[in-house]
C-alpha positions in Angstrom: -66.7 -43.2 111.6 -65.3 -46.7 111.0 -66.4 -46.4 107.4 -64.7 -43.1 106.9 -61.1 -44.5 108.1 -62.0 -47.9 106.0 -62.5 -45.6 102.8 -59.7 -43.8 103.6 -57.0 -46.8 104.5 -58.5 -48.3 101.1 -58.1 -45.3 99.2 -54.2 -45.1 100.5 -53.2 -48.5 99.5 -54.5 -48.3 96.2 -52.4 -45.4 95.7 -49.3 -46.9 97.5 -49.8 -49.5 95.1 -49.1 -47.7 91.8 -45.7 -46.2 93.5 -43.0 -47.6 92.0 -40.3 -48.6 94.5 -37.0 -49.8 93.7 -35.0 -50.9 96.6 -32.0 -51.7 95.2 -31.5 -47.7 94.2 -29.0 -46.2 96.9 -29.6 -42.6 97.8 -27.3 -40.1 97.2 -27.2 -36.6 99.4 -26.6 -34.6 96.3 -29.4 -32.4 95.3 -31.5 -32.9 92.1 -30.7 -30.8 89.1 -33.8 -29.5 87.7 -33.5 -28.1 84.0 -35.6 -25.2 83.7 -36.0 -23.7 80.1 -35.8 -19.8 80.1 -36.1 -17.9 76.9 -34.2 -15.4 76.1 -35.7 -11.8 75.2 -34.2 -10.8 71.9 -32.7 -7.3 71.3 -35.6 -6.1 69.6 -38.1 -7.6 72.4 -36.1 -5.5 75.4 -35.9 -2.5 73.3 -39.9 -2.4 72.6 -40.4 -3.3 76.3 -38.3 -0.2 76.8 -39.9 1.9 74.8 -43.2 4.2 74.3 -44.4 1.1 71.5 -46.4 -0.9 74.6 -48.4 2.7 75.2 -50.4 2.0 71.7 -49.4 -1.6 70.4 -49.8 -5.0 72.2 -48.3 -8.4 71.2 -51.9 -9.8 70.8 -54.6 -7.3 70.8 -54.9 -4.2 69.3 -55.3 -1.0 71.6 -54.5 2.0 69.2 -52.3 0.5 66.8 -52.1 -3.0 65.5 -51.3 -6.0 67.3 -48.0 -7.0 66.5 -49.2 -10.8 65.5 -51.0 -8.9 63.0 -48.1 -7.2 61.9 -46.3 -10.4 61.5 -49.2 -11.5 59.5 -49.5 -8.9 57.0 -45.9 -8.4 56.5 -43.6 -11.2 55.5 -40.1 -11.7 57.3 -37.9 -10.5 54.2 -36.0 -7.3 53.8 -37.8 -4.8 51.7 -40.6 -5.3 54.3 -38.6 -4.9 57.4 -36.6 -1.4 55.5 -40.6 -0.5 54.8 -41.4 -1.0 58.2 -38.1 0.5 59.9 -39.1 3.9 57.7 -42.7 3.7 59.1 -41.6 3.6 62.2 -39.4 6.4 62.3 -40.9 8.8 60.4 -44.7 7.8 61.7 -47.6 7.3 59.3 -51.1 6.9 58.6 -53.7 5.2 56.6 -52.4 1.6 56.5 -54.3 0.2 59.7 -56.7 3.4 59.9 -57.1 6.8 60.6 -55.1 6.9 63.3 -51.7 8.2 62.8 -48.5 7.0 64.5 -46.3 9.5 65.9 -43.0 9.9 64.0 -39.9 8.0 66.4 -36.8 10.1 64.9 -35.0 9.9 68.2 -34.5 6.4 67.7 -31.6 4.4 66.1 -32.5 2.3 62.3 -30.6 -0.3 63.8 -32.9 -0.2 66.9 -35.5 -0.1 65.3 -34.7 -2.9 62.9 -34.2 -5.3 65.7 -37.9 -4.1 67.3 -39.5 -4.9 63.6 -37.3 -7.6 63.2 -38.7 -9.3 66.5 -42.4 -8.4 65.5 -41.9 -10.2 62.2 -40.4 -13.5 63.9 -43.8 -13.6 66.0 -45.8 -15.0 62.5 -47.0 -18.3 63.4 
């Protein structure tokens, strides 16, 4: 038992001893301001998490249709390929990642829709 209390005051004092203390620092009653870093969901990431994309499309794993990291990956960020992909989306398609078709999404905006393909391109790493 002594040698348990021996490891254990031996263990504490060589970790008191790394401590930095500085007594010469006065103490204020003011609370710490922690800076936290929050990212901010862009238009088109709210409007996809709104949506009926996340029933068939993932951000990183295909379920039914692509991944959108694969999107990003095929198509480069320029605008013939986001007008391509805007018109894919809304009038639904087939063929280009297999058999499957996507469903036609007329009921949504093309400036909706641009920010959703918009924010799927920006995810190429």
């Amino acid at each position: 038992m002594k040698i348990k209390y021996l490891l254990i005051s031996v263990a504490l004092v060589a970790l008191c001893s790394f401590a930095k203390f500085n007594s010469d620092k006065k103490y204020s009653s003011t609370p710490l301001k922690l800076e936290t870093t929050v990212q901010q969901q862009s238009e088109g990431e709210k409007l996809i998490a709104k949506s009926d994309c996340i029933g068939c499309h993932n951000k990183d794993k295909k379920i039914v249709g692509p991944a959108y990291l694969d999107i990003a990956k095929k198509y480069p960020s320029n605008n013939k390929n986001i007008d391509y992909l805007v018109g894919k989306v809304i009038a639904g398609g087939s063929g280009v990642w297999g058999t499957i078709p996507m469903l036609p999404h007329a009921t949504y905006k093309k400036e909706e829709v641009k920010a959703m393909v918009k924010y799927i391109l920006s995810l190429k790493k």
